[in-house]
One Martini backbone bead per residue (centre of mass of N, CA, C, O) as a GRO file, in nm:
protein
  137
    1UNK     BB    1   0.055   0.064  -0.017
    2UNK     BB    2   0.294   0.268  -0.005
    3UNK     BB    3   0.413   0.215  -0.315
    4UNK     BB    4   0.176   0.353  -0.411
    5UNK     BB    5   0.195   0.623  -0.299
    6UNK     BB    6   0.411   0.715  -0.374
    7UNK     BB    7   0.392   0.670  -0.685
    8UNK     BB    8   0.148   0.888  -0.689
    9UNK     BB    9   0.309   1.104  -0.619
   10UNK     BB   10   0.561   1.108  -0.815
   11UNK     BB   11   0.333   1.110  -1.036
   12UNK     BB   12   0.220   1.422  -0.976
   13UNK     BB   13   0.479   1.552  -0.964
   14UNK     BB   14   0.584   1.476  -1.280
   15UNK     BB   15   0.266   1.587  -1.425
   16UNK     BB   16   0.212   1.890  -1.324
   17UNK     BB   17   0.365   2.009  -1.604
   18UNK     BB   18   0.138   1.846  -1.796
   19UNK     BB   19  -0.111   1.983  -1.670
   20UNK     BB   20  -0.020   2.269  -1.541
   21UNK     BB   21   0.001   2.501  -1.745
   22UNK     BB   22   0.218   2.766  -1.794
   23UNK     BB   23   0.175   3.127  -1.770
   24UNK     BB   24   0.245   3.402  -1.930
   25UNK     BB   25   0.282   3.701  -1.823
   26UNK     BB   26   0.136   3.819  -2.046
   27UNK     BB   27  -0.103   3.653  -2.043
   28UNK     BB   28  -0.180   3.723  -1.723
   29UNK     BB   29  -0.206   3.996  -1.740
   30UNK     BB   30  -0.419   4.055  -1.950
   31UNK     BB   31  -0.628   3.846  -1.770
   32UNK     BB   32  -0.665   4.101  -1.568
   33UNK     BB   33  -0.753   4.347  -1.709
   34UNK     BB   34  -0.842   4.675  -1.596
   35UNK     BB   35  -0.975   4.966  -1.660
   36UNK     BB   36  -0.835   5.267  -1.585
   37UNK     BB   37  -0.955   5.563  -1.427
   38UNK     BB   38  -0.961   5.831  -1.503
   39UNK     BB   39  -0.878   6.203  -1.393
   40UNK     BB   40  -1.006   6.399  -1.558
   41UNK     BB   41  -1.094   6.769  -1.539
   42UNK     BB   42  -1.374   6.908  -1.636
   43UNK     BB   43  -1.431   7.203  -1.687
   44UNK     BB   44  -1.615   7.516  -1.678
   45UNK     BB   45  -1.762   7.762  -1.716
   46UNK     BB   46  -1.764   8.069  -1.639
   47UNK     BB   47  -1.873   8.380  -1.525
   48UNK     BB   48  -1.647   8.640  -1.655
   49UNK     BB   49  -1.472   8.924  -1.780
   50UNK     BB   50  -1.209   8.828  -1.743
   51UNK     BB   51  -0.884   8.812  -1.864
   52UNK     BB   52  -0.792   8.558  -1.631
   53UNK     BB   53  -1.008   8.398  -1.663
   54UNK     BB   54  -0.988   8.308  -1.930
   55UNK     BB   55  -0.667   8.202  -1.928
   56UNK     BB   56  -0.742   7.988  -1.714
   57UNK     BB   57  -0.984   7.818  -1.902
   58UNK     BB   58  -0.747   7.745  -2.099
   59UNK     BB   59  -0.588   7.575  -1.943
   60UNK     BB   60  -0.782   7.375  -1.831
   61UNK     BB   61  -0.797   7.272  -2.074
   62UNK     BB   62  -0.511   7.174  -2.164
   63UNK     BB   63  -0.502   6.997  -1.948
   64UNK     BB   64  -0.747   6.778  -2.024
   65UNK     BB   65  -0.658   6.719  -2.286
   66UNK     BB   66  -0.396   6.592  -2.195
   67UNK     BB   67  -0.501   6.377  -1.983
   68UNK     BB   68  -0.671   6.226  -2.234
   69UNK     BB   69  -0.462   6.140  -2.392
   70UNK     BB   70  -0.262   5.972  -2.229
   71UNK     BB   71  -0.508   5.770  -2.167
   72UNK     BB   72  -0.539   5.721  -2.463
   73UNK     BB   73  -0.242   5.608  -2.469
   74UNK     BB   74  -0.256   5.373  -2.246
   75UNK     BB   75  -0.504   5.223  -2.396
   76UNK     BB   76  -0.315   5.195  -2.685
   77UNK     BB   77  -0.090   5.002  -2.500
   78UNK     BB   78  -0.262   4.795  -2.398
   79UNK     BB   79  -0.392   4.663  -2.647
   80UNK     BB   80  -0.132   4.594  -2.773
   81UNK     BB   81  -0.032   4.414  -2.562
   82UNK     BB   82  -0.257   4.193  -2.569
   83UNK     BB   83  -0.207   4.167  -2.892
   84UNK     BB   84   0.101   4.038  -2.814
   85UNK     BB   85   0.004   3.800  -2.567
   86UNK     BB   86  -0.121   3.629  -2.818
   87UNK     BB   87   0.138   3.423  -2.889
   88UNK     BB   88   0.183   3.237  -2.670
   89UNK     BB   89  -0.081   3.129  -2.625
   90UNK     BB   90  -0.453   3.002  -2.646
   91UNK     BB   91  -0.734   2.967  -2.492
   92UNK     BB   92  -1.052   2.996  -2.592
   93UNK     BB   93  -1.111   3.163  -2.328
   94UNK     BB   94  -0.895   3.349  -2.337
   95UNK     BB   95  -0.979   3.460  -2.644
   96UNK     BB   96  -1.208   3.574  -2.539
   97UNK     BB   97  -1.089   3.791  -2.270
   98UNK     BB   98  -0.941   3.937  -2.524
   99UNK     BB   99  -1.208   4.059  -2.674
  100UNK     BB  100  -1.345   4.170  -2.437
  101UNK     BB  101  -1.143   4.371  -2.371
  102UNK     BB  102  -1.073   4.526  -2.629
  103UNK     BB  103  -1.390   4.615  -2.657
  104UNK     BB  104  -1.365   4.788  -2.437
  105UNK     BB  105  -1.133   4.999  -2.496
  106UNK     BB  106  -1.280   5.055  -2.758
  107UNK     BB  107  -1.538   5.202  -2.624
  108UNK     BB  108  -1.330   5.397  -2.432
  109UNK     BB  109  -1.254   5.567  -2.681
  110UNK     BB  110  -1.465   5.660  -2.815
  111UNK     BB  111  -1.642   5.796  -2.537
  112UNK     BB  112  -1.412   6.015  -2.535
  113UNK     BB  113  -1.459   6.156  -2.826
  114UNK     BB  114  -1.780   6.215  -2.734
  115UNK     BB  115  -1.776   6.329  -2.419
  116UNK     BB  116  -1.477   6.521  -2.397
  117UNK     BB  117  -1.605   6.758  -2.505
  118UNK     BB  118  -1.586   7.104  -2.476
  119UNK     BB  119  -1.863   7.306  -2.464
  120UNK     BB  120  -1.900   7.586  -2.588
  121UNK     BB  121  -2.097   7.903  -2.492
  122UNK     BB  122  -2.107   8.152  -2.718
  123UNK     BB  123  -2.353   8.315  -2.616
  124UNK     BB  124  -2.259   8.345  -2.316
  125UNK     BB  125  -1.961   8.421  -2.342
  126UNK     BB  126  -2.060   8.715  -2.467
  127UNK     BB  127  -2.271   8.802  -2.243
  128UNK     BB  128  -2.051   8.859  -2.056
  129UNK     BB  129  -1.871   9.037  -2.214
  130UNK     BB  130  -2.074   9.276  -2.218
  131UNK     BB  131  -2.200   9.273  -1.978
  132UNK     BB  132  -2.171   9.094  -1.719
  133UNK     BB  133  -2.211   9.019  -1.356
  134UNK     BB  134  -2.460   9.227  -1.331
  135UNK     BB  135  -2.744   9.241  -1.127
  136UNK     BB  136  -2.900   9.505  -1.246
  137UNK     BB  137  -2.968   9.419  -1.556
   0.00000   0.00000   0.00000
């Protein structure tokens, strides 16, 4: 009875890496793979005649900008890193969760360039250039 068990462990230990293959880093990344979260902030338009607040609130923009530059290459580069970590060899059910990230990924680019637009209004900021925010008027 010892002589099965020892075999059996024996046997056990040695097809272990032949029953559970292991997986490449980099497709281990992949398949963890969340979307991190912008952190970039919209700026608003504010209500304001002086050209000080003007000056602000473009460079406010060129930040926000930049922010999303950034956020939409960082997202372009982990795309790309997924779809390069699928030569290393994928099992069917990886190869659907990494079609599944891709998907993702590619729906918050789209997203991206379609709310993160900052609609000036253009009729408002004239109004206040011109008026200004006196309540009096």
């Amino acid at each position: 009875m010892n002589k099965f068990r020892i075999w059996g462990v024996l046997t056990g230990f040695l097809m272990s890496p032949i029953l559970a293959a292991e997986i490449h880093p980099e497709v281990s990344w992949s398949l963890g793979y969340i979307i991190p979260e912008h952190e970039c902030v919209k700026p608003r338009v504010r209500q304001s005649n002086t050209e000080g607040e003007r000056e602000r609130f473009q460079r406010k923009v060129t930040r926000f900008t930049n922010c999303v530059k950034k956020y939409q290459a960082r997202l372009i580069i982990d795309h790309q890193r997924i779809i390069d970590s699928a030569e290393y060899g994928l099992s069917e059910a990886q190869a659907q969760h990494f079609v599944t990230s891709l998907k993702s990924i590619e729906k918050t680019l789209v997203s991206l360039s379609e709310d993160f637009v900052i609609e000036q209004d253009y009729s408002e900021l004239q109004r206040v250039l011109v008026i200004g925010n006196r309540s009096s008027i």
